[in-house]
C-alpha positions as CSV (number, residue, x, y, z in Angstrom):
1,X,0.0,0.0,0.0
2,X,1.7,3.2,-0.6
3,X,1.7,6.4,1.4
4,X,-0.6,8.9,1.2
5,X,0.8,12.6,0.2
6,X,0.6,15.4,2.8
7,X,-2.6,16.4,0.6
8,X,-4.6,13.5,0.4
9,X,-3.8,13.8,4.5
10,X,-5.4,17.0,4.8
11,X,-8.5,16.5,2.6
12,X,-9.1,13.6,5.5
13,X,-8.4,15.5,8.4
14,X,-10.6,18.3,6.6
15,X,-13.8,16.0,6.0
16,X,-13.2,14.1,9.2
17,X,-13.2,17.8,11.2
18,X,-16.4,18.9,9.0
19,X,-18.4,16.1,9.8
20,X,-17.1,16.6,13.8
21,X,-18.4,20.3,13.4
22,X,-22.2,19.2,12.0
23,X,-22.2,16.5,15.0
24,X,-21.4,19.1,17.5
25,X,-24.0,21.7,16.1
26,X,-27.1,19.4,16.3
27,X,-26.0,19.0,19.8
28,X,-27.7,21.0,22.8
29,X,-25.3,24.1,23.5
30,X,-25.4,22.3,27.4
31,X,-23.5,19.0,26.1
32,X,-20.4,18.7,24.5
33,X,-19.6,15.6,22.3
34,X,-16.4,13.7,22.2
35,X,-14.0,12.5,19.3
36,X,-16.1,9.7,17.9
37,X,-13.9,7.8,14.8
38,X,-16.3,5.5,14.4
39,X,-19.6,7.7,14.2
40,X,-17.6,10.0,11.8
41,X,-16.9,7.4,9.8
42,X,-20.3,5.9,9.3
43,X,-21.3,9.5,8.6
44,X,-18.6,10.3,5.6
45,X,-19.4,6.8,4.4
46,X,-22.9,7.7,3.9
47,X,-22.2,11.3,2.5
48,X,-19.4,9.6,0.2
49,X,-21.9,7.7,-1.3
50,X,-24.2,9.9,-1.8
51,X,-21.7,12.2,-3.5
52,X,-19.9,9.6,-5.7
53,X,-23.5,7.9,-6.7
54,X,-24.6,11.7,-8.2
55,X,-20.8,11.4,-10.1
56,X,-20.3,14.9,-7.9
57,X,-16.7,13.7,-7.1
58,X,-15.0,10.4,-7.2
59,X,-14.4,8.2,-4.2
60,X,-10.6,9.4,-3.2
61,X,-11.2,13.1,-4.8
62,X,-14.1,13.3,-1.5
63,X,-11.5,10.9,1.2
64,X,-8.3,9.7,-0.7
């Protein structure tokens, strides 16, 4: 498997970060949410495929 570039690093750490953000807004104000891999990733898979299914982006152009 080969590396990724610092690039293809970022856009992940930028999605991953976006989809943090939405969590924490449809939160109450009161609670604070923690670092959840797991429930971000179910979250960009579903948004990946909804993007790559319209042909909006392709699968490693949205998470490399």
């Amino acid at each position: 498997m080969s590396k990724l570039t610092r690039q293809q690093i970022e856009r992940q750490d930028f999605v991953d970060n976006q989809i943090f953000e939405l969590m924490q807004k449809f939160c109450p104000s009161s609670k604070q949410i923690e670092w959840d891999i797991e429930a971000i990733g179910a979250i960009r898979d579903a948004i990946r495929g909804k993007i790559v299914s319209k042909k909006i982006m392709s699968e490693v152009e949205f998470y490399p």
